[in-house]
C-alpha positions, -999 to 999 in steps of 0.1 A, spaced: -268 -880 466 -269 -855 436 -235 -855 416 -236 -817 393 -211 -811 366 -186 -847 377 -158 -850 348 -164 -882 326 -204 -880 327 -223 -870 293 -241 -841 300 -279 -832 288 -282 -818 257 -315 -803 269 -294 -782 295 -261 -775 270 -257 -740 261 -265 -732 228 -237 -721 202 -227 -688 200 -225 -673 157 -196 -650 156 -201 -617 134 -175 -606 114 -162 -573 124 -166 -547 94 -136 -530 80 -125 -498 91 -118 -483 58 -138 -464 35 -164 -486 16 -159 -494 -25 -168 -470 -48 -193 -484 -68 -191 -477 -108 -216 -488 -135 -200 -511 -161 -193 -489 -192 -190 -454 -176 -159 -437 -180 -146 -413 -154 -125 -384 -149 -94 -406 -140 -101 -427 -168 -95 -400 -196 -63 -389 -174 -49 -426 -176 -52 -427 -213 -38 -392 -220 -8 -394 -199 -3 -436 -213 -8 -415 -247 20 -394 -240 44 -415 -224 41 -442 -257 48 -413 -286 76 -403 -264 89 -439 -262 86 -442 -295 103 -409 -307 129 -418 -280 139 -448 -294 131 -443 -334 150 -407 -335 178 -411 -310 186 -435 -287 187 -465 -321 191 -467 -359 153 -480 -362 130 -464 -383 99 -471 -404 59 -461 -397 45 -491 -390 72 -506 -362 66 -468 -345 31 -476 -343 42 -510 -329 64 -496 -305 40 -464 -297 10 -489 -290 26 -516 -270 39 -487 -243 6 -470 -243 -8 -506 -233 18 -513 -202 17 -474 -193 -20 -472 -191 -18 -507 -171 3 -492 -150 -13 -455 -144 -46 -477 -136 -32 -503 -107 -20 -472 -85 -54 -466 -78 -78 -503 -88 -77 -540 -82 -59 -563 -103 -98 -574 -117 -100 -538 -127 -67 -535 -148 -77 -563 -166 -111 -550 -175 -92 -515 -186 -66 -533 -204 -94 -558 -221 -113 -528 -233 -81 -509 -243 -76 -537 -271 -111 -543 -281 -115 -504 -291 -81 -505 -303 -92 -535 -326 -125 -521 -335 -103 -483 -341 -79 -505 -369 -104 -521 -388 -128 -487 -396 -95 -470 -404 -85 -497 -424 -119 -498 -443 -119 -459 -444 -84 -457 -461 -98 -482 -489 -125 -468 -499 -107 -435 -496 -84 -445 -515 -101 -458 -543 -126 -428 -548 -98 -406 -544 -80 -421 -576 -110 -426 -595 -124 -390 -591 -113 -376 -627 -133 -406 -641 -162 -401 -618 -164 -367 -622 -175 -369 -659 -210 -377 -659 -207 -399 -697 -190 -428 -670 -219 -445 -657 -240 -437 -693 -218 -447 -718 -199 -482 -729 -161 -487 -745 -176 -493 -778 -161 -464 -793 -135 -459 -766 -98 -468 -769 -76 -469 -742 -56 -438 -756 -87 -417 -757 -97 -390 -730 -122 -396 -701 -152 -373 -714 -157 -406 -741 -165 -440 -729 -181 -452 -698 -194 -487 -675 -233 -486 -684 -228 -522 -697 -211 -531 -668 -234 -521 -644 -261 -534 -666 -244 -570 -666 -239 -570 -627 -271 -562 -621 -285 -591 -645 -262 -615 -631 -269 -609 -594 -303 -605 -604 -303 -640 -619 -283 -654 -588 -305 -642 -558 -335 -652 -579 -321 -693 -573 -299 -688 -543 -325 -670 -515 -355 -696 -522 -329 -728 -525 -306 -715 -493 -331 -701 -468 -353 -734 -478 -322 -756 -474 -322 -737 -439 -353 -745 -431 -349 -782 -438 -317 -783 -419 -335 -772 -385 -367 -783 -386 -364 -817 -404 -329 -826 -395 -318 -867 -402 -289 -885 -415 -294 -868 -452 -298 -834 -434 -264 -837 -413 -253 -848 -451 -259 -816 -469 -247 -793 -435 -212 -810 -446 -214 -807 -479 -226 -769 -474 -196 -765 -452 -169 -780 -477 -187 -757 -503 -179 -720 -483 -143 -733 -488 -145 -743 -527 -123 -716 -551 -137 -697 -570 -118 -707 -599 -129 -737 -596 -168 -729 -593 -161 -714 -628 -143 -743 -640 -171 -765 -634 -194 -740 -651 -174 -740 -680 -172 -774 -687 -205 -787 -675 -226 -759 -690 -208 -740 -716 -190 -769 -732 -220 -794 -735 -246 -767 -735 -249 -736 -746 -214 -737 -765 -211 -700 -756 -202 -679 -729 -232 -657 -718 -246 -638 -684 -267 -673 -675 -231 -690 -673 -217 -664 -651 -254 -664 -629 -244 -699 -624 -207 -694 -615 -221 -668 -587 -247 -687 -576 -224 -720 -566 -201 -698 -550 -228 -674 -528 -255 -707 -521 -227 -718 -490 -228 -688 -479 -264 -683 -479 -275 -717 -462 -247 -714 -434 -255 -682 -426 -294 -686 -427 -286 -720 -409 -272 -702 -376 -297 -674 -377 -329 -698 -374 -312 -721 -348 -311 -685 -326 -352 -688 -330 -362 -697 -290 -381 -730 -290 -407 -714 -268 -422 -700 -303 -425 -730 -319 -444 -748 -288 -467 -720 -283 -475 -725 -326 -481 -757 -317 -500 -756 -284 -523 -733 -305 -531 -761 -334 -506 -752 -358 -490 -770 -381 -452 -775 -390 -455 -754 -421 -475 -726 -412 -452 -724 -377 -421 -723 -400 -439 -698 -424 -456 -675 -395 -435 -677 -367 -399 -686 -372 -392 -667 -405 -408 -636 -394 -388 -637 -364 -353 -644 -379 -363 -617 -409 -334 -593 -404 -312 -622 -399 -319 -638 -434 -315 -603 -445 -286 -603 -433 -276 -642 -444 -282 -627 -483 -261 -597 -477 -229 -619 -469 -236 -637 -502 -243 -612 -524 -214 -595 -511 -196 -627 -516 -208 -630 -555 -211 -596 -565 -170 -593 -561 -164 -624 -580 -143 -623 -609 -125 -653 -619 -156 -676 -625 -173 -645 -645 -138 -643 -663 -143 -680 -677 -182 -680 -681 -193 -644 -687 -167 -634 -714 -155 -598 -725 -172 -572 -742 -168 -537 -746 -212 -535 -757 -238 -534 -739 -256 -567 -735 -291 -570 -719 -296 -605 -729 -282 -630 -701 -290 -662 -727 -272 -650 -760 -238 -639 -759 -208 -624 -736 -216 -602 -705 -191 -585 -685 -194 -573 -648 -179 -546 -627 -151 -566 -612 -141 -585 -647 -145 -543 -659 -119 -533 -633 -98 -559 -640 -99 -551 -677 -89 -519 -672 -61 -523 -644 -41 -544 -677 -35 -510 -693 -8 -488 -684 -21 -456 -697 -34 -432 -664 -70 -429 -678 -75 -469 -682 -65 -471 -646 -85 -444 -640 -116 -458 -652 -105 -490 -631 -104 -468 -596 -138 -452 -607 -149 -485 -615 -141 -500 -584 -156 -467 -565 -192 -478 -579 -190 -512 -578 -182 -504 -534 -210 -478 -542 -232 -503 -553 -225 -529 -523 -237 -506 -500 -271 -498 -519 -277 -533 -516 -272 -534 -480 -294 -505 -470 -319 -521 -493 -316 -552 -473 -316 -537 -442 -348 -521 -452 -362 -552 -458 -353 -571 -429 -369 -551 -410 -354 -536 -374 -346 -565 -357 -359 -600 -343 -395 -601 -326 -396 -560 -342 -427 -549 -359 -422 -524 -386 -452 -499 -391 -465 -524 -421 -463 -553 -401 -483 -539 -372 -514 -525 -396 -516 -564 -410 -514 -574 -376 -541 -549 -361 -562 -558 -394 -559 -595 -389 -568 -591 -351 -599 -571 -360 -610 -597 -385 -606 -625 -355 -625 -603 -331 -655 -599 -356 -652 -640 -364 -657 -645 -329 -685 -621 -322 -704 -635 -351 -694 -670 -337 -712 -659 -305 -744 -644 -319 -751 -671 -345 -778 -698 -330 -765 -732 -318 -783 -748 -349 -761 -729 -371 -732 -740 -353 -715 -768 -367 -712 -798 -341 -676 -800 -339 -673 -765 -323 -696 -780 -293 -675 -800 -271 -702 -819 -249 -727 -823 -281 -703 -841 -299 -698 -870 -272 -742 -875 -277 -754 -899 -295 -774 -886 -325 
């Protein structure tokens, strides 16, 4: 007898039915509108307008009738923060909490980005604006104050030393600082060690140091045992302590960015630790040592209370960093900011106009230099590389045609394992 299906019995797991997967049922509602990170839509300019609105009225509201507060800047304040929760609010009617945040998020990084070019354009604004009747005579950038008092009008006396001295001095100080920084670099990623984790601290204490007291230690250690004088050397010095930091951080950061995959293919292919380091990562990080030297240039060519106590004061021109006082554009402006007559403050403005003027020469020119970016070619650097390819092809052609007698034994594998 044949009992099917009796409670209590195991059954087969042969004859079991096999589990059923349940599908989820699709919604009902209309599929997610899809939108491409960065694109801004209709909606999106109708948020901001009406949030636009909705904080100057706030802000007139509350700053011209409804309170006694007043002031420009705690408008803005008040004007900003209601734009923020307005436009936070216009945008949940209609997105996902995910997308308010992203709104809101991007609302304060252009916001942030908006203050700081505002904030650089009102500066430099500013200061051409109140040096114009000194700029505008064409004797300030071709004369010195030898002859010029402070009394005297603005068609006599000029910066031509000044700009002379700053360019000596920065001169002088790139001339140590780019070979001893980007080489520091260098030693700091590719050698490394106990004395290389040593001078990464002592680099990092130095971006920190005061500039008075880079001067100080100038003065006495050079000046006072030295040369007994103040001079444009002193002052090279003074600039150089305080922009070398910079220089070896910076450069420090850029080359650790160089992918390691560069390095192993340099040395899959035979080469060797120098001529890696010299053809492969310092091309590659090019525009970022550029950029490594601009931060310390910019960082020493604004200096003035180290020049103040190394380069000295004059009122000549000076083209002799080893003999005698030198004075700079910032050490100029601050010279002529102690008058109180309009023209001396004047020339300071105009003063301050060129020495912003000549920052940003030096950037272009270092940008020009660098190159376009990392792993870029510029048109240079693509003929020496076509030319260098060319001259490999032709080595190996000419390796190929030459008989095997004229080919030295180490380039034949098998015939250097036979005996002779």
């Amino acid at each position: 007898m044949t009992i099917l299906d009796e409670p209590g019995l195991p059954q087969d797991p042969s004859t079991a039915p096999a589990p059923r997967t349940a599908t989820p049922v699709r919604g009902t509602g209309p599929a997610p509108v899809r939108r491409r990170p960065g694109r801004a839509a209709l909606e999106d300019g109708f948020d901001i307008v009406g949030a636009l609105l909705v904080g100057g009225a706030v802000a007139v509201l509350l700053f011209g009738f409804l309170t006694p507060l007043s002031g420009a800047v705690g408008w803005v304040v008040v004007a900003f923060l209601t734009f923020v929760v307005a436009y936070a609010t216009l945008v949940s009617m209609r997105s996902d909490r995910l997308a308010v945040v992203d709104r809101v998020g991007s609302v304060l990084l252009y916001s942030a980005g908006f203050v700081v070019v505002v904030a650089l354009l009102f500066v430099v604004t500013y200061t051409v604006v109140r040096g114009i009747p000194a700029l505008s005579h064409g004797n300030f950038f071709v004369e010195t104050m030898r002859f010029a008092g402070p009394l005297d009008e603005l068609d006599l006396g000029g910066i031509a030393h000044a700009i002379v001295g700053t360019l000596i001095q920065i001169g002088i100080a790139l001339a140590i600082t780019i070979p001893l920084g980007i080489t520091t670099a260098v030693f700091l990623n590719e050698i490394g060690g106990p004395f290389a984790r040593f001078v990464r601290t002592v680099s990092d204490a130095m971006t920190a140091l005061p500039s008075i007291v880079a001067g100080l230690f100038v003065y006495a250690a050079l000046i006072t045992l030295v040369t007994k004088e103040r001079s444009g050397f002193a002052a090279s010095i003074a600039i150089t302590v305080m922009m070398l930091p910079i220089i070896i951080r910076s450069a420090d950061v850029v080359l650790r960015l160089v992918p390691h995959q560069l390095r192993e293919a340099s040395y899959a292919l035979g080469s060797t630790r120098w001529r890696t380091v010299w053809r492969v990562v310092l091309p590659t990080s090019r525009s970022g040592l550029a950029t490594a030297v601009i931060l310390g240039t910019a960082r020493g060519i604004g200096e003035t209370s180290p020049v103040l106590l190394t380069s000295g004061v004059t009122a000549e021109m000076n083209t002799n960093p080893f003999e005698g006082p030198m004075i700079s554009l910032p050490l100029q402006v601050f010279t002529f900011v102690q008058s109180p007559e309009p023209n001396m403050i004047a020339r300071g403005f105009g003063t301050a106009a060129v020495l912003i003027l000549l920052v940003l020469l030096l950037f272009l020119a270092a940008r020009l230099i660098g190159g376009r970016g990392a792993g870029q070619l510029s048109d240079g650097q693509r003929r020496r590389a076509a030319r260098r390819s060319r001259d490999d092809l032709m080595r190996i052609v000419r390796a190929q045609t030459l008989p095997d007698y004229a080919v030295p034994a180490a380039s034949h594998p098998n015939r250097s394992q036979e005996n002779p």
